[in-house]
VOZAMAR-336949 format. One record per residue (C-alpha): x, y, z. Coordinates in steps of 0.1 Angstrom, whole numbers, padded with zeros to 4 digits, always signed. Each point is the difference from the previous one (the first is absolute). Layout:
N
XYZ...
//
This chain:
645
+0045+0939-0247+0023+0015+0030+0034-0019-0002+0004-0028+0023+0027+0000+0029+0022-0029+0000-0014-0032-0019-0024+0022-0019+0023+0026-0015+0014-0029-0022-0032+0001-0022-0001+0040-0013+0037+0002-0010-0006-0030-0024-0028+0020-0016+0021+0008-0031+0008-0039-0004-0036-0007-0010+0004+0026-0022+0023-0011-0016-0011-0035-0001-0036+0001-0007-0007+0038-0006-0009+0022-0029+0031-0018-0019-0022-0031+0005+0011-0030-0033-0022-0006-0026-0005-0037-0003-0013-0007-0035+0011-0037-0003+0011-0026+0020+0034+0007-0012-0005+0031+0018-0008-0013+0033+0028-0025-0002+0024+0027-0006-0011+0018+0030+0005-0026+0024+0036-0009-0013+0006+0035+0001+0003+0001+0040-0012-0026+0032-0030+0003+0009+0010+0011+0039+0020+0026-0017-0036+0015-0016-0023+0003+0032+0005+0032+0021-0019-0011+0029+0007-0031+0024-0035+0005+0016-0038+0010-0008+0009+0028+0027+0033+0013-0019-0023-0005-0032-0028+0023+0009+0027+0023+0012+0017+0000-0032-0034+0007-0017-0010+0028+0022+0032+0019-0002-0007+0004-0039-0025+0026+0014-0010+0001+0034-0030+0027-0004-0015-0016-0030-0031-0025+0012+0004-0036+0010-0036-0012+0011-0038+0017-0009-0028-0020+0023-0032+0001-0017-0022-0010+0027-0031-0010-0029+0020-0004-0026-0013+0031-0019+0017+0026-0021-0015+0029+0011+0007-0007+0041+0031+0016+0020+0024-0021+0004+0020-0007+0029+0034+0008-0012+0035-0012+0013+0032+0014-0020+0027-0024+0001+0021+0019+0031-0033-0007+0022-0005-0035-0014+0037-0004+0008+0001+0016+0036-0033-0021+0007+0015-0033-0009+0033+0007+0019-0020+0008+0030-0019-0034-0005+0031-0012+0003+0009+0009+0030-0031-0005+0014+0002-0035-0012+0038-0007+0012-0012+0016+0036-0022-0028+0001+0028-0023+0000-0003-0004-0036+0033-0019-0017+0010-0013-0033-0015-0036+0005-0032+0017+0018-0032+0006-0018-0027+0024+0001-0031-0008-0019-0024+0018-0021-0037-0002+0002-0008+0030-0019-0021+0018-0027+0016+0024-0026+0000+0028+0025+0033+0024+0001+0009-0019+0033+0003-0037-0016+0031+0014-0025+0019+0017+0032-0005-0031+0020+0015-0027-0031+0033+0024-0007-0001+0012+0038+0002-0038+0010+0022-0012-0029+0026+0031+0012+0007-0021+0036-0014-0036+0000-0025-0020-0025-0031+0009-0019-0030-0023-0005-0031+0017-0012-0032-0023+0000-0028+0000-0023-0025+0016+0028-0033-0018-0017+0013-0036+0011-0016-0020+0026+0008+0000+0036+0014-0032+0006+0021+0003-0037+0011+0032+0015+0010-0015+0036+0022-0027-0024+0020+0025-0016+0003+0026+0026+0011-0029+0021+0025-0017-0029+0016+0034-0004+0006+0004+0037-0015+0033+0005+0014+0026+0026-0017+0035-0011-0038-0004-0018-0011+0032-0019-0033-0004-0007-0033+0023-0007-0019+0009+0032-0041-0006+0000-0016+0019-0030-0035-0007-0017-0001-0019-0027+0036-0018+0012+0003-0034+0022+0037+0001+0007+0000+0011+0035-0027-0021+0007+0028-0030-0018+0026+0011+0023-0018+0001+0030-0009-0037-0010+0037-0011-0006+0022+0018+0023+0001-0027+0028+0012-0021-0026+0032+0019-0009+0027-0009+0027+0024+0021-0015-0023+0033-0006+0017+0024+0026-0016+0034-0016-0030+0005-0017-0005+0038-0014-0035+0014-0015-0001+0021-0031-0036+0023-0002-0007-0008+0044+0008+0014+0034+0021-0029+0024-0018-0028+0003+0012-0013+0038-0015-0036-0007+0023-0011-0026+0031+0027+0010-0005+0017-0029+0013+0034-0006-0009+0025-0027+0024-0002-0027+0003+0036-0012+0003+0011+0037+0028-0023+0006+0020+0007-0034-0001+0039+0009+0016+0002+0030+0034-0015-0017+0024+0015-0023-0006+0004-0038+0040+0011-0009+0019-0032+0007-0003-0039+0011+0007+0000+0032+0010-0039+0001+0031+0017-0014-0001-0030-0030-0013-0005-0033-0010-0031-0017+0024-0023-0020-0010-0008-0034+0000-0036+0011-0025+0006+0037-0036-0010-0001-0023+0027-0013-0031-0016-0004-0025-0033+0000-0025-0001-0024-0029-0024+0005-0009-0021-0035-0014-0032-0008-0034-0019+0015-0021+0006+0028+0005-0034+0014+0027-0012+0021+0036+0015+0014+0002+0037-0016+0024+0001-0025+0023+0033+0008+0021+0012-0027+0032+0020+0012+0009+0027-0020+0037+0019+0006+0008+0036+0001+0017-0009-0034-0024-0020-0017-0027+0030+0006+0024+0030-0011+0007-0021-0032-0035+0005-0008-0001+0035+0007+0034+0007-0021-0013-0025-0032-0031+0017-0002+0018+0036-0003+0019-0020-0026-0028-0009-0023-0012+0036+0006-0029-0010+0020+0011+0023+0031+0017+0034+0002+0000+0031+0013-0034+0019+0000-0021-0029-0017-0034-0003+0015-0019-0032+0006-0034-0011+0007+0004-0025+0035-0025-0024+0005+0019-0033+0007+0002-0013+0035+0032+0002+0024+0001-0036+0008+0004-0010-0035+0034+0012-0021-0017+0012-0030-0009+0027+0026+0028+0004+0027+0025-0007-0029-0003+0007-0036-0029+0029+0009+0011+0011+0036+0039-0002+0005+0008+0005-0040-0019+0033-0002+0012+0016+0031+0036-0014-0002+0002+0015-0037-0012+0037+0011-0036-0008-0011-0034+0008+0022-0028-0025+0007-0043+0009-0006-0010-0021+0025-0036-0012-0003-0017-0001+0030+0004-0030+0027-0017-0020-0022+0026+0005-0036-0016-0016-0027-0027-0012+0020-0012+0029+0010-0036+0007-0027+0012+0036-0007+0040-0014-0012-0012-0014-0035-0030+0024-0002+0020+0032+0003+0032-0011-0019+0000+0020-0032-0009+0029+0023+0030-0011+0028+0024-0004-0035-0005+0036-0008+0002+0014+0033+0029-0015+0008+0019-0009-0034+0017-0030+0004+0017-0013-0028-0010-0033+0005-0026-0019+0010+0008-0035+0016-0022-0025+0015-0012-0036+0003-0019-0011-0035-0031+0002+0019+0003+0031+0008+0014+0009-0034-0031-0013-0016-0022+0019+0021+0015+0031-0010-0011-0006-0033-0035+0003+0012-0002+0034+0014-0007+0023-0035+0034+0027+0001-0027+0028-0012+0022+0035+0002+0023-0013+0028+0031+0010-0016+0024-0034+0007+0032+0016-0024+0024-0004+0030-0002-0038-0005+0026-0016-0024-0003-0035+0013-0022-0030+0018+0018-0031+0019-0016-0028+0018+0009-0031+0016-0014-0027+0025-0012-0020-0023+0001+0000-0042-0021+0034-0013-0025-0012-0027+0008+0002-0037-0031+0022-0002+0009+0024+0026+0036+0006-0014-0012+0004-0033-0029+0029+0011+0027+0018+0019+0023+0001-0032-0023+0010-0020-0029+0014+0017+0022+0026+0021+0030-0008-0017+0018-0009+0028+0030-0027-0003-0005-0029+0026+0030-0016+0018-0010-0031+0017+0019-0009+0030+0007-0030+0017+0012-0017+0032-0009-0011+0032+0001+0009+0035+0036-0026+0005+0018+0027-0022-0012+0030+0010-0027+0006-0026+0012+0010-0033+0024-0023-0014-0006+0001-0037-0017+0027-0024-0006+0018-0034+0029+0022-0001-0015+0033-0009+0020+0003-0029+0004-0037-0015-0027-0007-0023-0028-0016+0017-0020-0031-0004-0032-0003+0015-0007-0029+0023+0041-0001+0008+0015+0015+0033+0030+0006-0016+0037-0001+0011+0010-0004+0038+0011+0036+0012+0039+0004-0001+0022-0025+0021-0026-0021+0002-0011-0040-0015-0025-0017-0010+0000-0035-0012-0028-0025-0009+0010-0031+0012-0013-0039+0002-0011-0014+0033-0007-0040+0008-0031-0011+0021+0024+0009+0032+0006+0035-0012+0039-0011-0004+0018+0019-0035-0002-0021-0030+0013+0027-0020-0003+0033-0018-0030+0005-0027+0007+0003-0037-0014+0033-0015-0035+0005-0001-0006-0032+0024-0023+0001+0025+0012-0002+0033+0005+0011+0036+0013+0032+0007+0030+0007+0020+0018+0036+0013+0030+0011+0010+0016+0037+0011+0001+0024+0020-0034+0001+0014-0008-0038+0009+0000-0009+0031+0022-0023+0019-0026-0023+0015-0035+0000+0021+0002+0007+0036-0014-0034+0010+0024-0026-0018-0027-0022-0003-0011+0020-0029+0036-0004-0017-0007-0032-0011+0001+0003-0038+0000+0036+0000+0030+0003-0019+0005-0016-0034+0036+0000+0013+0022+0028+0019-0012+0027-0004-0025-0003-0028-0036+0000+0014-0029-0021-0012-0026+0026-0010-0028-0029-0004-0011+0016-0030+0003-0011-0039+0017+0012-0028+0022+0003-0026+0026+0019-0014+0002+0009-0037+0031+0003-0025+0006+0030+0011-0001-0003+0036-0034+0018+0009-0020-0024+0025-0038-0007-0005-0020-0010+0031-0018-0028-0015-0017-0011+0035-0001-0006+0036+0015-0035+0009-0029-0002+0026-0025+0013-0026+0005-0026-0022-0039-0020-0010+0014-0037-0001-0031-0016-0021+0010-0037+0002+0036+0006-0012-0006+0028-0020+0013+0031+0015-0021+0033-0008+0018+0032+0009-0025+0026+0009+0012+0032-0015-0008-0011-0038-0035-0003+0008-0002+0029+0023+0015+0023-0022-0024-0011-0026-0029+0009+0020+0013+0036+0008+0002+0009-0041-0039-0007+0006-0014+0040+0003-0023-0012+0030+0028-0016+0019+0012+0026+0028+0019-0028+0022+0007-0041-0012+0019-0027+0022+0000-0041-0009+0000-0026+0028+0001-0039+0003-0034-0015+0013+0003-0034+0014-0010-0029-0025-0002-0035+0013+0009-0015-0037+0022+0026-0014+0015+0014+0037-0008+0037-0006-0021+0019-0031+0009+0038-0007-0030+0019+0008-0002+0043-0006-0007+0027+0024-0010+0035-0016-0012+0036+0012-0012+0018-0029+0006+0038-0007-0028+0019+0020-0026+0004-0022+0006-0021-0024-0019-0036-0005+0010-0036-0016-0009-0031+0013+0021-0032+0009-0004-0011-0040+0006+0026-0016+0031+0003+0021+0012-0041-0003-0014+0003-0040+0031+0030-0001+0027-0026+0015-0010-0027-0023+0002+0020-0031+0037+0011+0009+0009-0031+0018+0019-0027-0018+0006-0018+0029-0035-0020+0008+0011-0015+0033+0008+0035+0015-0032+0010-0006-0022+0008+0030-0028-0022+0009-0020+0027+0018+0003+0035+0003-0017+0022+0033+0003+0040+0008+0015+0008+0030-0010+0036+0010+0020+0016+0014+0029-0022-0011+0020-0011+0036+0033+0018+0002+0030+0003+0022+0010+0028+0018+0017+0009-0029-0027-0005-0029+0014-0032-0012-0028-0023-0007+0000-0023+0030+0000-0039-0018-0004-0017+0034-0037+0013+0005-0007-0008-0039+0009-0036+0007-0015-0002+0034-0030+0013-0020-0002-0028-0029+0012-0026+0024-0031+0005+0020-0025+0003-0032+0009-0035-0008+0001-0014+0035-0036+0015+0003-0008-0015-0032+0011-0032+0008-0021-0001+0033-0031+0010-0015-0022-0019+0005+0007-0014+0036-0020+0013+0030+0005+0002+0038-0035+0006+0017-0011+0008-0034+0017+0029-0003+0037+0000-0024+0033-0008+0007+0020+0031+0019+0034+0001-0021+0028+0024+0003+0031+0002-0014+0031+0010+0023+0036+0009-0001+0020-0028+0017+0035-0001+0013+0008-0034-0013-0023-0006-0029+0000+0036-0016-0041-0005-0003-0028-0018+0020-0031-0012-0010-0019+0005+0039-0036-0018+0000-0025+0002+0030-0023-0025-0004-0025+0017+0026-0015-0011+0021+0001-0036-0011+0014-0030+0022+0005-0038+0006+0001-0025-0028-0021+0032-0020+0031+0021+0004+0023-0027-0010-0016-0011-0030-0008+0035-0008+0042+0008+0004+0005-0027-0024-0019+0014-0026+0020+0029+0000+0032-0018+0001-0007-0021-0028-0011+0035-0020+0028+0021+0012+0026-0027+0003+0015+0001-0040+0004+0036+0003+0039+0008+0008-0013+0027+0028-0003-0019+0032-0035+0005+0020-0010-0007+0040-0034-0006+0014+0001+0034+0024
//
């Protein structure tokens, strides 16, 4: 990368500080001891080289400017040209974002948002708009009016969003929302010519007619300024915008080159969306911050049907060293026979998201004899927070040790979410953070209301404990939790019970309302293609390996395909939308309007979390009402609330 005049020639003289810090002399962290010693050994300040994600992916391309930062598989095959960017292009592009973006009146509080695919352009637009003003990249495959909400809650000045392409309705999205965005002054179209009705410019047009060798807002970033807002939790309700700093994203970019998951040269496989971290973060900014070059797959990532198809074929194409991904994805992997492909470059597999199956950890250790370091953390510390060191012995079904200078603590919470105290080892409780990369609050502080434990320790929401040793174990999610009467049933038991089953591809337990016992745990399952079992078979396994009779499910159904995120986690929400609805319908049979059956849905409520909506047809006068009364008296003991639509 040219050097930068003024604010940007700070970044390329510091070069031989990340050497020093996190380079080939990187420590060896065999024990805790070890990582104890290395934070005493200087502040943590003292150890970053970079104040910014701009000064970082300066740092990283100044290891080698030729070498490549970015391949663009368009489908995700290994035998397609790829579009190629070495890291001096990827550099000069995002600094001419940039300046595009501060021409636009772009400042550190202002926001330009991201309604993009994996294409080449989303990466220049996230570090191009993190360089002057705020990032916040949006999960594309929302709906409109959940889109409007967070576009709107962010305050969005620039939109940079995917022009109209088959098989894509995200123009069509925009068009839909943009009266609805006061403070949209801008919006530009990657993949379109101008589109005069919305004042949309093209996007590459624009970016090339600015300069590529400095910033012309004659600033960079302080470590403390806004860098992004990450979108997380429900679909219901104000969007809840977690603000990420410059310095709690480089800390995730310099822990990862730590643990010797990033560094100069290394390859890896990109199929994670932008507008989640695993993606910008521990994939995106890690990687090219550290010298390293991503295989972008297709638009789509993961998604795409080629990604997991061709992978064995991408690995030894490309020869990444390691191949990380959500467990889904993981799993799936395991289903695509290696044959010759020759996959020697890889010496590990990481995953995160959610907990990787027993199963699936065990076939990559010993199948391809790959060590597996789990990963964990959350979106409000800027993804990875804890993990299996590389070389610290590892014990499967742990996420190991937080990464250096940071905490964890497992603590106990009353019925207000108010501190009680710290958990004994090996007690269950709730999981708490500190460090470097947790965040210092939602953007909306309606949303701070019990998201700290206290100062600076976030509630993760998630279950645990931490052993004699220190390693934490992800025992559940707090909102995951079956209560059966008051008998709580923590999902991942069961769940990893039924992946140890060799027709189980993908396995998720979810609450189903009860009127007597308040919910019942009930199983979802996609079985490995090809293969056959039936619901017995499968709830015969769990009982002979399950000591616990009241976790047991009371009905198991196939769900195929399995609904997922954006991400490949298994979405829960449409799993209990779906059992919530199989016992309202079960509990209606039987009544008729017109002689025909009860229309029942089941539907996401702002207030209520579920609704139980039933039209009762075309029924009316004391008919209707007695009719409305049988389905109260029906649905009434159930603990999800119902209205006659």
């Amino acid at each position: 990368m040219p050097a930068a005049t003024d604010p940007g020639s700070r970044a390329p003289a510091r070069a031989h500080v990340l050497d020093r810090l996190i380079g080939a002399e990187l420590p060896r962290f065999t024990c805790r001891d070890d990582v104890l010693a290395f934070e005493a050994g200087a502040p943590f300040a003292e150890r970053v080289a970079a104040a910014s994600t701009y000064e970082a992916l300066q740092l990283g391309a100044a290891i080698d400017p030729a070498a490549p930062a970015l391949h663009f598989l368009p489908s995700a095959s290994a035998d397609e040209p790829p579009l190629t960017w070495s890291h001096t292009n990827f550099g000069e592009r995002v600094t001419q974002a940039a300046n595009l973006f501060h021409a636009l009146a772009v400042g550190a509080g202002d926001v330009v948002s991201l309604l993009l695919p994996l294409v080449p352009q989303a990466f220049v637009a996230l570090f191009g708009a993190q360089a002057v003003g705020i990032a916040n990249p949006v999960n594309p495959l929302l709906a409109p009016a959940q889109l409007a909400d967070i576009l709107r809650a962010a305050r969005t000045r620039v939109l940079v969003t995917l022009g109209p392409a088959e098989g894509s309705e995200i123009w069509d999205k925009v068009g839909a929302i943009r009266p609805q965005l006061p403070d949209l002054k801008t919006v530009l179209v990657v993949g379109g010519a101008a589109h005069p009705s919305l004042a949309a410019d093209d996007f590459d047009a624009r970016v090339d007619a600015f300069a590529g060798d400095h910033l012309a807002s004659g600033r960079l970033p302080r470590a403390d300024d806004s860098a992004g807002y990450f979108h997380t939790g429900g679909t219901t309700g104000t969007p809840k915008l977690v603000r990420h700093t410059h310095a709690n994203q480089v800390s995730q970019a310099w822990a990862l080159r730590l643990m010797g998951l990033a560094g100069p040269g290394r390859g890896l496989l990109f199929g994670l969306p932008l507008f989640h971290v695993g993606g910008a973060l521990t994939q995106g900014l890690a990687t090219l911050a550290n010298g390293g070059h991503i295989i972008v797959l297709g638009a789509a990532g993961w998604r795409h049907p080629n990604a997991v198809r061709n992978v064995w074929a991408l690995v030894q194409r490309y020869r990444p060293p390691l191949i990380g991904a959500v467990p889904t994805v993981l799993a799936a992997a395991l289903q695509v026979p290696i044959g010759e492909h020759d996959i020697g470059s890889l010496q590990l597999a990481s995953g995160g998201g959610s907990a990787i199956p027993l199963a699936v950890i065990h076939e990559y250790e010993q199948r391809l004899h790959l060590p597996v370091l789990e990963v964990y953390g959350m979106t409000e510390t800027s993804s990875v927070h804890a993990m299996n060191y590389p070389d610290m012995p590892r014990h499967a079904g742990s996420v190991g040790l937080p990464l250096p200078y940071s905490r964890t603590r497992v603590v106990k919470l009353d019925a207000e979410g108010r501190l009680l105290g710290d958990c004994a080892p090996n007690e269950i409780g709730v999981v708490a953070m500190a460090g470097p990369g947790v965040f210092g609050g939602y953007l909306s502080e309606a949303h701070n209301r019990g998201a700290f434990v206290e100062p600076g320790w976030v509630n993760s929401g998630d279950l645990g404990r931490l052993d004699e040793h220190g390693e934490l174990w992800i025992t559940g999610r707090a909102k995951d939790l079956i209560i059966r009467g008051a008998h709580n049933i923590d999902p991942a038991p069961l769940e990893e019970l039924l992946y140890r089953h060799p027709a189980v591809a993908l396995a998720a337990l979810v609450g189903q309302p009860d009127a007597y016992a308040g919910e019942l745990p009930v199983a979802y399952v996609q079985l490995k293609s090809g293969v056959a079992a039936s619901a017995d078979e499968l709830l015969d396994h769990l009982r002979q390996h399950t000591p616990e009779r009241a976790a047991l499910p009371v009905a198991l159904h196939f769900a195929d395909p399995m609904p997922l995120t954006a991400v490949g986690k298994i979405f829960k929400p449409a799993l209990r939308q779906d059992a919530t609805l199989r016992v309202a319908r079960r509990l209606l049979e039987g009544l008729t309007s017109d002689g025909e059956p009860l229309a029942v849905e089941v539907v996401a409520d702002a207030t209520h979390g579920q609704l139980i909506r039933v039209s009762l047809g075309g029924c009316e006068g004391t008919a209707r009402d007695r009719l409305a009364a049988q389905v109260g008296e029906r649905l009434g003991p159930l603990t999800v609330r119902h209205e006659i639509a």
